[in-house]
N, C-alpha and C positions, 0 to 999 in steps of 0.2 A: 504493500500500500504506500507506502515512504518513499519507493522507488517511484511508484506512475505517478506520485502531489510532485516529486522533481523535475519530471519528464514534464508534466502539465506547464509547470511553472515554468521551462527553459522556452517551452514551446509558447508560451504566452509572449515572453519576451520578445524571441522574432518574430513570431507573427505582431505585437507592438512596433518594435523599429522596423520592419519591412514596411507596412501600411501607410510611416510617417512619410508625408508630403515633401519636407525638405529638411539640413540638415539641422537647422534650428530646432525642428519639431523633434527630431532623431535625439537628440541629447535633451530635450523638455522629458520627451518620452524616459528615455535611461534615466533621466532625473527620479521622474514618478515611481519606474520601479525598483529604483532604490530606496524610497521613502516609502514605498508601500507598507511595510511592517508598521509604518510609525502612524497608520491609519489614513482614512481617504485624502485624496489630493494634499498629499503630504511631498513635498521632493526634497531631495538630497542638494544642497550646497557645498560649492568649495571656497573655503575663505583664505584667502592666502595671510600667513601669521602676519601680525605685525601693521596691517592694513584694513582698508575695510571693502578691500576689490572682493566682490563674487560675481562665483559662476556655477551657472547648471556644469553639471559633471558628465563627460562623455567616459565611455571605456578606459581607452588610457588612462585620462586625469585621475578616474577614480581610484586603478590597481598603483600605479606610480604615486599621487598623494602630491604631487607638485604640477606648479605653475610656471612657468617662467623663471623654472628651478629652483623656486623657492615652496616648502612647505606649506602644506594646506591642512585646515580642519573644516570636518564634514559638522556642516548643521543644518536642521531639518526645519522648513520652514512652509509655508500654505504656499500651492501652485496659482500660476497668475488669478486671478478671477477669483477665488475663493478665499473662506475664512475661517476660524475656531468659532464653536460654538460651546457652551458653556455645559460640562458633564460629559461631553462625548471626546470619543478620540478621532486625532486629528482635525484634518478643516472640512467638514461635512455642508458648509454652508457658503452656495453664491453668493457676492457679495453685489447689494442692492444696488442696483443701476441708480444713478443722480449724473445732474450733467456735470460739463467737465473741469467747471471752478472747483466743484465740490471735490470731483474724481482727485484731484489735483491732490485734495488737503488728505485724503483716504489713503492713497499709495506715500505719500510720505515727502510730496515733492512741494514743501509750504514756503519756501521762499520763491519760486515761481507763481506759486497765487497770490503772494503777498505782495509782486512787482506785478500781479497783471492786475491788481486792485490799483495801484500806481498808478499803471499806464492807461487804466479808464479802458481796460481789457475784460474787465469783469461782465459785462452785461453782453459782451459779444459771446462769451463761452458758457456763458449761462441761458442763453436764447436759444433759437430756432438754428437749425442747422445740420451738417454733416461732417465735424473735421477728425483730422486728426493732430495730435497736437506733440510733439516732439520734448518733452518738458526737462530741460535742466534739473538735474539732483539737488539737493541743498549744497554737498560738496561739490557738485560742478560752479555755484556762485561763489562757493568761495575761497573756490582755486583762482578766481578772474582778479588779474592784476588790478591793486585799486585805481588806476589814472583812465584804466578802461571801464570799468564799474563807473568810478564819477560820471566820467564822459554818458556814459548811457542812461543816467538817472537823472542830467541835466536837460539845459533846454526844454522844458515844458514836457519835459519826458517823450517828446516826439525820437526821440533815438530807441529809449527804452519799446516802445510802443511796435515802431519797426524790428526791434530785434528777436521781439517776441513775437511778431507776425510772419518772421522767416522761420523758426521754429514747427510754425502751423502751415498744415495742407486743407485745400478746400472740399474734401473729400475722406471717406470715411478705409481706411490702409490698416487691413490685419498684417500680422510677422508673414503672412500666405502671399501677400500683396508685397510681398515688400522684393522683389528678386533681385538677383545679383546683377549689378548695372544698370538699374533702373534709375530715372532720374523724373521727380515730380515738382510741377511748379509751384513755390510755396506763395503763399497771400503778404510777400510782402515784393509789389512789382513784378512777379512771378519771375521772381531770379529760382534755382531751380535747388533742390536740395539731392543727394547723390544719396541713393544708396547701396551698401556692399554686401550680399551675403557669402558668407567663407564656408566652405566646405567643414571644418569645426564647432559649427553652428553659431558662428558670431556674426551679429548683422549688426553695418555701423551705416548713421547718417551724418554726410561730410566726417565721417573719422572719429564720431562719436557715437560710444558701442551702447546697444541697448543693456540695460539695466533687469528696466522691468516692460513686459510689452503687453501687449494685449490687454489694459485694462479698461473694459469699457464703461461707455458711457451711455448717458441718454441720448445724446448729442454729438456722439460722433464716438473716438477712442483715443489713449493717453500711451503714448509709451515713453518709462523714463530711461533719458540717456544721459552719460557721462563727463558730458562738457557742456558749456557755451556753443552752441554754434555758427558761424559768421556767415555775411555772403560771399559767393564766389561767383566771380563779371570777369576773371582773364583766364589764358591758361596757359600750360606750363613751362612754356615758349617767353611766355609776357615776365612770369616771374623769374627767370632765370634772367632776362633782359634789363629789369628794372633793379634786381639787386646789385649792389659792389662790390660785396663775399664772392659775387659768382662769374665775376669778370675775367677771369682766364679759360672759365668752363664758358663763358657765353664765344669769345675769340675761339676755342676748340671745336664746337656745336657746330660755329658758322664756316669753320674753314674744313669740317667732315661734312658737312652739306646734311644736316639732318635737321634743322630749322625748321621746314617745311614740315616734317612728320611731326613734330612737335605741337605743329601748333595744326594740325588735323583733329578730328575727333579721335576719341582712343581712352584708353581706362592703364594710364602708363604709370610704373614707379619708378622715378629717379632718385638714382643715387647720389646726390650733387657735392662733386668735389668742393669743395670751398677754396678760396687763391693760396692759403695757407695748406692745404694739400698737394697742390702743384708745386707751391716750394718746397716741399721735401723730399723730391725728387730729384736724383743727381741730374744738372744740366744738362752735361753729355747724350742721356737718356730721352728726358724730357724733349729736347733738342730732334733727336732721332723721329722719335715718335711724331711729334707735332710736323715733321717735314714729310710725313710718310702717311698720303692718304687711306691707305689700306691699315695699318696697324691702327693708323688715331679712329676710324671708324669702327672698328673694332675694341676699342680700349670703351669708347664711350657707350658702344652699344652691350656692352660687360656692366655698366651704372645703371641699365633699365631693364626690367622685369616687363613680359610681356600683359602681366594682370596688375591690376593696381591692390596695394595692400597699404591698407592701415597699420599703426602700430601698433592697434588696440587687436589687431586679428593674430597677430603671434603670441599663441604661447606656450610655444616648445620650438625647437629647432626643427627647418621646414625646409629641404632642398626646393629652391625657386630657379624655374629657366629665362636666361637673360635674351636680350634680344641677339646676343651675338652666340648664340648655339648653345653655352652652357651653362653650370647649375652656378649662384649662390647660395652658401646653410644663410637662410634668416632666421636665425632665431631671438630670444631676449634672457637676462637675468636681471631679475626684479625689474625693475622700470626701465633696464637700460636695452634697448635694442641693440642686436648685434649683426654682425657681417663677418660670415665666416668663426664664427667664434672669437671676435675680439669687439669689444662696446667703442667703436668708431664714429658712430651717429652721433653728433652735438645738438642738430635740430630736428623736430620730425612733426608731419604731416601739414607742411605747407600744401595746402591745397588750392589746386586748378582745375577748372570745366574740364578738363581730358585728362587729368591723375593725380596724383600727390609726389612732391620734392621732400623726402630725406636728407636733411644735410649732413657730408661724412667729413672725419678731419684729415683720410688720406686718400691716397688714389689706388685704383683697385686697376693691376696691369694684367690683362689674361694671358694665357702662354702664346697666343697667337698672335700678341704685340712686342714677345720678347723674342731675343737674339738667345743663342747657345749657350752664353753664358751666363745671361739671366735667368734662364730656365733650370742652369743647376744653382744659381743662389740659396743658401737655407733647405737645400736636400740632403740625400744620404750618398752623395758624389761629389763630395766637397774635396777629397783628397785627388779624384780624378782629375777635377776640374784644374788641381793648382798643378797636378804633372803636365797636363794639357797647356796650361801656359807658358811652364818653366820647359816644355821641349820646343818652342818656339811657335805655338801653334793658333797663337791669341785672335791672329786674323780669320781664321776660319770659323774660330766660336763667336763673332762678333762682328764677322760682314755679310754680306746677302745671298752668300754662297749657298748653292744648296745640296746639301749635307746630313746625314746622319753619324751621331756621334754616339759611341757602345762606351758605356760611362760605367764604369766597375763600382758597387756600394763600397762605403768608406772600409769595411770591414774584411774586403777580397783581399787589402795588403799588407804585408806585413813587417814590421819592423822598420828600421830606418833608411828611407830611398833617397836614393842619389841619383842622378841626371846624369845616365851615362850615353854613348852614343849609340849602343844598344837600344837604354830604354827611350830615348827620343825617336827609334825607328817602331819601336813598339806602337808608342801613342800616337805615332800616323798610322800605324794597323788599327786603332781602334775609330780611325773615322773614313767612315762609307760615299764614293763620290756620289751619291745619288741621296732623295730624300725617302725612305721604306717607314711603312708601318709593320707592325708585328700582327696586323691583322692581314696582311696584305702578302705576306712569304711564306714560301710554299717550298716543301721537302726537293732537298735537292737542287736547290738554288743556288748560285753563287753571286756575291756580293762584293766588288774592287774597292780598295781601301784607296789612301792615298799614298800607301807606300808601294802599292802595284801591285798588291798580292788579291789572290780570291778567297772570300771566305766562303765555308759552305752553310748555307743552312738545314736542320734537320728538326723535322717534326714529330713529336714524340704524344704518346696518349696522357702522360703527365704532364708535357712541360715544352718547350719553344728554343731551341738551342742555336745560337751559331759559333762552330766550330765545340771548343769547350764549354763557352759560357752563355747559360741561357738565361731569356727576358723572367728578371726579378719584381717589376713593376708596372705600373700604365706608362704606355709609352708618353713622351710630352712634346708637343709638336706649337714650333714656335713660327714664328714670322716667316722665313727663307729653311729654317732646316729644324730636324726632330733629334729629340735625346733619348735611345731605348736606354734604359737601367738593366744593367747584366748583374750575376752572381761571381762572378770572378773576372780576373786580372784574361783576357782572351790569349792563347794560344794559338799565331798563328802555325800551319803545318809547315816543318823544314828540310822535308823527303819521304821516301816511301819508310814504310814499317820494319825492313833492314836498315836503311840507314839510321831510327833512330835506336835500334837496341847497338849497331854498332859502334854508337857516338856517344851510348852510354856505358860506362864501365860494369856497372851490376851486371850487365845480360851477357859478358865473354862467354860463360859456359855455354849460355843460351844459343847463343850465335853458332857457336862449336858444332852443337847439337843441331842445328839447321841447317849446315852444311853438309854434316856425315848424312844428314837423313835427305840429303837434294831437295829441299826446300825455298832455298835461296830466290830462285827465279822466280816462284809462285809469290811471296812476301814484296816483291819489287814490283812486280806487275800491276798494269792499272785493275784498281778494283774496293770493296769497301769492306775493309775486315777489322774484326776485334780480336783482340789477341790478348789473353791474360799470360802476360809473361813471367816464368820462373826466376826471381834473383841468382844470384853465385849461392846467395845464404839457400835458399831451395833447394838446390842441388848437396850443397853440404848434409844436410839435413836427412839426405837417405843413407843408408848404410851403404857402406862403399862396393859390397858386393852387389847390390841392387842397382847402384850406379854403373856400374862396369859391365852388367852384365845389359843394362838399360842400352848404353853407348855403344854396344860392340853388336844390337843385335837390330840391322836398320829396318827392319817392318814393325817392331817393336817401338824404337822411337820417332817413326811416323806417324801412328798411332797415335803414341802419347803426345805427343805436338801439335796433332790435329784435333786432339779433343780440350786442347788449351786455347784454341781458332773459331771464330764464329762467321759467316760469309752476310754479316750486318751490321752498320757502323752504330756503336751505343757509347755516347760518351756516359760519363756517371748520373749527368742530368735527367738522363732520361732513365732511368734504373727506380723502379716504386717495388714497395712490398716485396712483391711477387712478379718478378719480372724473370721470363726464360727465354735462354736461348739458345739456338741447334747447334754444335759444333760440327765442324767437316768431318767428325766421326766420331758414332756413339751418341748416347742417349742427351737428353736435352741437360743443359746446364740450369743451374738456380738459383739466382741473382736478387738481393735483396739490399735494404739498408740500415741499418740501426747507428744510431748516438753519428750519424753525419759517414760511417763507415761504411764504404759497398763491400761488399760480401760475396763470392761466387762459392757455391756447396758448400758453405758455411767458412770458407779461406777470407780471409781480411783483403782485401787492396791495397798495399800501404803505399802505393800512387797511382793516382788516378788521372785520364788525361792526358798522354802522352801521343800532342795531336802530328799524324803522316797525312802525306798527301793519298794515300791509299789506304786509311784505316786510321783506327785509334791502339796506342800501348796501354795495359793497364800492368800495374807491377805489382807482383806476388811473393812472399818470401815461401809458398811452400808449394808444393805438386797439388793441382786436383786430383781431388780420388771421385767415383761415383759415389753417389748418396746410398746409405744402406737401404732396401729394401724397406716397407714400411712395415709394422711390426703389429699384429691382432693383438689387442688390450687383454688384460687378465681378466674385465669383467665379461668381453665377448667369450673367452675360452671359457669362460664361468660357466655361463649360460647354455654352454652347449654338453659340457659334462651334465649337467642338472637334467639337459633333457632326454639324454641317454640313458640315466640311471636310473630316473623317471619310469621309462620304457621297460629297466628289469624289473624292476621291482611289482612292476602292474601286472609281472606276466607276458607283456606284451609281444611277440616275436620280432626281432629288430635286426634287418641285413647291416653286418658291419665287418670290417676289416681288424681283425683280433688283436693283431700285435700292434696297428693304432688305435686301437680303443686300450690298452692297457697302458702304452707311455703315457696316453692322457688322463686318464686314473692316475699315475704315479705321478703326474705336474705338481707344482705347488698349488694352482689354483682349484684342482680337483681333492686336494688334501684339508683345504682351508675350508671348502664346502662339508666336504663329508662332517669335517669337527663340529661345522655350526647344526650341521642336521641333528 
């Protein structure tokens, strides 16, 4: 019974938010039934500590307990329209229509009637009619700077009178009526009031969030919201044009030609540099960009959001797409709005007929307005970037060249480097005359550096490699050239797979051994082999007669040579789990990884990556052997004695093979059963 009141109840739930019309209603609804226990039209509030902001509770807010990262407590309070009545639980009681002076003093909003009795507003929202009325909080009057207050409550109260007329629509606007983008003319000159509805269920007019909505009246309905509201007669063109703060963003605007769009219709959020964020820009930079119509249209179309957002509609962190292809996080902490995770915004929601200005105190450069080497600024290729410069290479990350540069994380080097003329030929192998994505290369590719050499690439089911080192991050694709982040220092290849065990000292046995066995040729040949090669220490490691008798007998150590050979290139990156592979002879090999170490039939690698132009070296200090057979568990041998014995004991005639039924009787596991029986 416990189980189907659950079931009912989940099932109430969605069939509740499925039904709800939009996403206002969707979190009214999760409000109520959260507050249900606490009796009819009860809902749940979040009050964020320390303030007196609330909000209906959607999903998240409610399991998480925060707001704009700060802490919240749930209080239970009557849902719009309704009241307590006296004896009973919860708010069982509509609350009795009166018109909307009255509505006014009932929802809580008495300094709004106390200025519409001022303004000789009283007998208009007490008469005949249909409005709806937008009504400032008592803390929204008196958040309003006093010199704005005076001004408003001077002159015969004809400002006040207007102000309060912009507030009000000549027509009667449920939370239903209210959609996102809408815009209705209010009763004062029918300049137009905007409003927003957010997918989170916050509905703001001109950028002030409702409070409390839906409270009706005789006479129309009252929703309280969180500010002053003002008129809005320019847009967002006019205000970036008329302010001084924004005098190097209006000269940027007009010399990227987007003036025009600006001042279209549209539902835009700008991020507006202020002149004091342009100077914080090294010149050089600044300079670049501003002469560079493609980057500066790009940089600026990185400050606007294709939807316009309030400040009041964040509150959690919220990937936003900009006009120039990609995301900003908007999110906030406590009242401070943020960009990207850091409280950059000084001003926020200047409002214009086509959107709202955010003003930020720095400039936001996307990767597709920086050069090479801005693009490693503040990454995890910081050390790359300083060998890149210190081998002579500063023009290539820094002019319009187009380029891809294989930038090793800080962590691929090791110890203390020196600028030899080795490593300066190195770090021209790590940049690519061409511009590549890593979505874009395809197995078996090859790639020319600027040192002349070809890199290959290889596509693996775990992982993206070229040559040794494979793509560690998103790629970052700047102005003129892109930066893949690799896992190691790259290896280019410096000969076939003879030449390099011959160039390395550890493999002389090895080499020895590939010679007696006529191998040679086959290792030289073009082709793409993997080779787990045996150190000098490998070969020591056998007993010398097994060595001797290994070397002297050449089908024997073909054999063994071939099943140390795979005819498929696998550097270490591409190696997961369980990864196998076929040797030129004999059963499949078994390749794994633990604590960063590959592993072949459980033998360690103790170097991995020994890139040829015919293959890869991997270096072993011991011989593979085949893996033992797999082994039946003592509890499977269990179970099969048990039903053998089973069989005698029933009488039952059972065809069996005598002398293995009796070693398995004599097992340890058929000894351990018989004791328990």
């Amino acid at each position: 019974m416990k189980h189907l009141t659950l079931l009912a109840l989940a099932l109430t739930l969605v069939v509740s938010i499925c039904v709800a019309k939009s996403p206002y209603q969707s979190v009214l609804q999760h409000s109520r039934i959260r507050g249900r226990p606490h009796g009819p039209n009860v809902c749940a509030m979040q009050k964020i500590q320390g303030t007196d902001k609330k909000y209906f509770t959607n999903c998240k807010q409610w399991y998480h307990r925060k707001i704009c990262g700060k802490p919240t407590v749930i209080s239970y309070e009557c849902c719009p329209g309704y009241e307590k009545a006296t004896g009973e639980k919860g708010c069982p009681a509509a609350l009795p229509l009166v018109n909307i002076y009255n509505t006014l003093g009932a929802v809580g909003a008495t300094t709004t009637q106390m200025y519409s009795d001022r303004a000789q507003l009283r007998g208009e929202i007490e008469g005949p009619g249909s409005f709806t009325f937008f009504a400032p909080s008592n803390e929204a009057w008196a958040a309003l700077p006093t010199e704005i207050l005076d001004a408003l409550v001077s002159n015969v109260n004809i400002e006040l009178l207007n102000a309060l007329h912009y507030h009000m629509v000549n027509k009667r606007l449920t939370s239903e009526d209210l959609k996102h983008g809408a815009a209705f003319p209010s009763m004062y000159q029918d300049f137009d009031v905007h409003i927003h509805h957010y997918p989170n269920g916050i509905v703001t007019v001109n950028c002030a969030r409702l409070v409390k909505t839906d409270q009706h009246a005789t006479n129309g309905i009252v929703h309280v919201v969180d500010r002053v509201i003002t008129a809005i007669t320019n847009d967002v063109s006019s205000l970036i044009d008329t302010d001084d703060d924004l005098e190097t963003l209006r000269t940027a605007v007009a010399a990227a030609g987007l003036t025009t769009m600006l001042e279209n219709e549209g539902h835009y959020t700008i991020f507006a540099p202020t002149n004091e964020a342009f100077e914080k820009i090294p010149a050089d930079t600044l300079t670049r960009i501003l002469g560079d119509p493609v980057a500066l249209k790009d940089m600026l179309n990185y400050h606007i959001l294709k939807n316009m957002h309030c400040s009041e509609s964040i509150v959690s962190g919220t990937p936003l797409e900009t006009l120039q292809g990609t995301t900003l996080e908007v999110g906030c902490e406590g009242d401070e709005m943020t960009l990207n995770g850091k409280a950059i915004i000084q001003s926020k929601d200047k409002l214009g007929t086509n959107g709202v200005v955010h003003y930020i105190n720095e400039l936001l450069i996307p990767d597709s307005a920086k050069t090479l080497l801005e693009l490693a600024e503040g990454s995890t290729v910081t050390t790359a970037t300083k060998m890149f410069v210190d081998a002579g290479l500063s023009a290539h990350l820094t002019g319009s060249e187009a380029v891809t540069m294989l930038a090793p994380q800080n962590d691929a080097f090791k110890g203390s480097l020196t600028m030899t003329g080795e490593m300066k030929k190195l770090m021209r192998n790590h940049i690519i005359k061409e511009t590549v994505s890593s979505a874009g290369l395809y197995h078996g590719q090859e790639l020319e550096t600027l040192g002349g050499l070809k890199l290959r690439v290889f596509v693996y089911r775990n992982n993206l490699c070229i040559e040794n080192a494979c793509i560690a991050a998103h790629d970052k694709t700047g102005r003129f050239a892109t930066m893949l982040t690799v896992d190691k220092v790259l290896v280019p290849p410096m000969g076939t797979v003879m030449d390099v065990l011959k160039a390395d000292n550890r493999f002389s046995t090895l080499v020895d051994a590939i010679q007696k066995a006529g191998m040679t040729e086959l290792l030289n040949k073009q082709g793409a082999y993997t080779v787990f090669a045996p150190t000098n220490d490998a070969f020591r490691a056998m007993p010398s007669a097994d060595l001797n008798r290994l070397m002297s007998n050449t089908q024997q150590l073909v054999s063994t040579l071939k099943y140390h050979m795979g005819e498929e290139l696998l550097v270490s990156g591409g190696v997961t789990s369980h990864t196998r592979v076929q040797p030129m002879l004999g059963e499949r090999l078994e390749l794994g990884v633990r604590n960063q170490t590959m592993y072949v039939n459980r033998v360690p690698v103790v170097e991995a990556d020994l890139m040829a132009t015919n293959g890869v070296v991997h270096a072993l200090n011991a011989i593979i052997k085949p893996l033992p057979p797999k082994v039946q568990s003592d509890q499977a041998a269990g179970s099969v004695v048990m039903t053998r014995t089973s069989a005698v004991r029933s009488g039952t005639q059972v065809v069996r093979n005598d002398d293995l039924f009796q070693k398995v009787m004599k097992s340890r596991s058929s000894k351990t059963m018989t004791r328990v029986q």
